[in-house]
Structures are given as C-alpha cells and as structure tokens.
VMD Tcl script that draws the C-alpha trace (Angstrom):
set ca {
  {-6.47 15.49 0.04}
  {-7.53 14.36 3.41}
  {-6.32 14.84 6.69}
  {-4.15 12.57 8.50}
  {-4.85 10.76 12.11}
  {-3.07 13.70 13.73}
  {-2.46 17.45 12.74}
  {1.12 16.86 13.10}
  {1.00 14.14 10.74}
  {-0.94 16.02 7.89}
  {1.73 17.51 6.13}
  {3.05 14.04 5.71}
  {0.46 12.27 4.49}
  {0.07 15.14 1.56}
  {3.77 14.58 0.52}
  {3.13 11.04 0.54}
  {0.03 11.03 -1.03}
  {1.37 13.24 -3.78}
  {4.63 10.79 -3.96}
  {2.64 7.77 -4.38}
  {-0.56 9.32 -6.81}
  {2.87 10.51 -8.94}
  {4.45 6.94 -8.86}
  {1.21 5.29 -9.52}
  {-0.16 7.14 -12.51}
  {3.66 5.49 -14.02}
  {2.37 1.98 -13.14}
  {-0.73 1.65 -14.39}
  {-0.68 1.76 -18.07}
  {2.68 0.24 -18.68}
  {1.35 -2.55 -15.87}
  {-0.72 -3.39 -19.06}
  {2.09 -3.96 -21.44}
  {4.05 -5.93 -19.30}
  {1.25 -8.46 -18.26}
  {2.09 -10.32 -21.65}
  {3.82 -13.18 -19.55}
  {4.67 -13.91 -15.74}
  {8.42 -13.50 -16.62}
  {7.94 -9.70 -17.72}
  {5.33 -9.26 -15.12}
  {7.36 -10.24 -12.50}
  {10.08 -7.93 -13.99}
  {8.07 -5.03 -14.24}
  {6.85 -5.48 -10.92}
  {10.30 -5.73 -9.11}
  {11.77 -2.56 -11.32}
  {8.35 -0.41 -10.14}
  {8.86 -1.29 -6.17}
  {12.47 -0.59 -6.30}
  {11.52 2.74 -8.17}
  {8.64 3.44 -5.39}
  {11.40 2.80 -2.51}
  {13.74 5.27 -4.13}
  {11.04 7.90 -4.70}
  {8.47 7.40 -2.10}
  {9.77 5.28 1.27}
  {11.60 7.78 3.09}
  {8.27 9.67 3.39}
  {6.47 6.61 3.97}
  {8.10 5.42 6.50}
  {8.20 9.08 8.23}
  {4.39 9.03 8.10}
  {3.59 5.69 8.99}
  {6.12 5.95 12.59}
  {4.05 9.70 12.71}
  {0.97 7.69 12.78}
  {1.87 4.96 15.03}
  {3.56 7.48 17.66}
  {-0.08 9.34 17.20}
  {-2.27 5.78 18.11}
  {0.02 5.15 20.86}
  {-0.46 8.61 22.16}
  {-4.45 8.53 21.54}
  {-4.28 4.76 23.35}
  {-5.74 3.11 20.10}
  {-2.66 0.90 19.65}
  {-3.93 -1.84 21.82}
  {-7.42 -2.05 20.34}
  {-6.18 -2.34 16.59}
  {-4.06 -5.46 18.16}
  {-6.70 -6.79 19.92}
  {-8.76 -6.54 16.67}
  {-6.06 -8.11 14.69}
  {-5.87 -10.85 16.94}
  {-9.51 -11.46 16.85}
  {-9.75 -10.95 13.08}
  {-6.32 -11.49 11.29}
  {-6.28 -11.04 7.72}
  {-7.01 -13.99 5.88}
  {-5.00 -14.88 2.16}
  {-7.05 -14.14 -0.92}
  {-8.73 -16.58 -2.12}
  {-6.88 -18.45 -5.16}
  {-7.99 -17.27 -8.67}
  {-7.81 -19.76 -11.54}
  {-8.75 -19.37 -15.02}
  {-10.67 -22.27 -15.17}
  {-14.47 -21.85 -16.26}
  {-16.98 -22.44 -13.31}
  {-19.33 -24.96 -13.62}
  {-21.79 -23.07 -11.95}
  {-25.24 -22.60 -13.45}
}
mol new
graphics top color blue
foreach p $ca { graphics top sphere $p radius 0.5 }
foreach p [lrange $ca 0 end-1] q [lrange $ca 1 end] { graphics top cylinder $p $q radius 0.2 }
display resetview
C-alpha cells in the first residue's frame, strides 16, 4: 500500500485501506445478484453503506480530518478551493438504454 499525504497519516490510510479492500471484495459479486431490479438494488445498496459505516467510518473519518489538518499545515488547502471553484465537479452525464443512432 501507498503512503499517505503525511507520515503521520500513513498508518491510517493502511487501516483504512485494508477496511475498505475487506468491505469491498463483499460488494462486488453479490452487487451482481442484486442488480435483478431497482427495488433490490436499491436495497442492497443501502444494507452495504450502512455495513461500510459500521465497519469502516470511524477510520475514515480519522484519516480524512488527518489529511485535511496535513493540507492546512502544508498551505495546500486554499489552492484545492481555488481549483474547485474554478473547476467544480460536473454530474455524470445521464445513461439511457436506448440504442444510439449514431453511424
């Protein structure tokens, strides 16, 4: 695993990183399953971020605030703003399943 920001928050970012690789190898292939209809994806979906909360947010929040303390500290908090404001994130585009008409 790689190295966070910050020494200090290293050791953070491995427990997390270990957390969410954990929590994530449980999502993907029953993800599958439960795409059979919006109802149970939305289900499923719900019932995994409640699970990753229970498992996994204490330590993400720990090493997200780590991080944040560590770009104030380094002065890079006011250029990721600036480049927000100058580039917010746009939405996704919209996906139907419609067949293009493109040739």
């Amino acid at each position: 695993m790689a190295d966070s920001l910050t020494p200090q928050c290293t050791p953070l970012k491995h427990e997390y990183d270990t957390c969410f690789n954990a929590w994530f190898e449980g999502y993907l292939e029953p993800a599958v399953a439960a795409s059979s209809s919006p109802e149970k994806r939305s289900e499923y979906s719900k019932q995994k971020a409640d699970e990753f909360q229970q498992k996994c947010g204490n330590v993400w929040r720990s090493y997200r605030e780590c991080v944040q303390n560590s770009l104030k500290e380094k002065g890079l908090d006011a250029l990721l703003q600036q480049a927000r404001e100058e580039h917010p994130l746009a939405e996704p585009p919209v996906v139907t399943n419609e067949p293009s008409n493109k040739s």
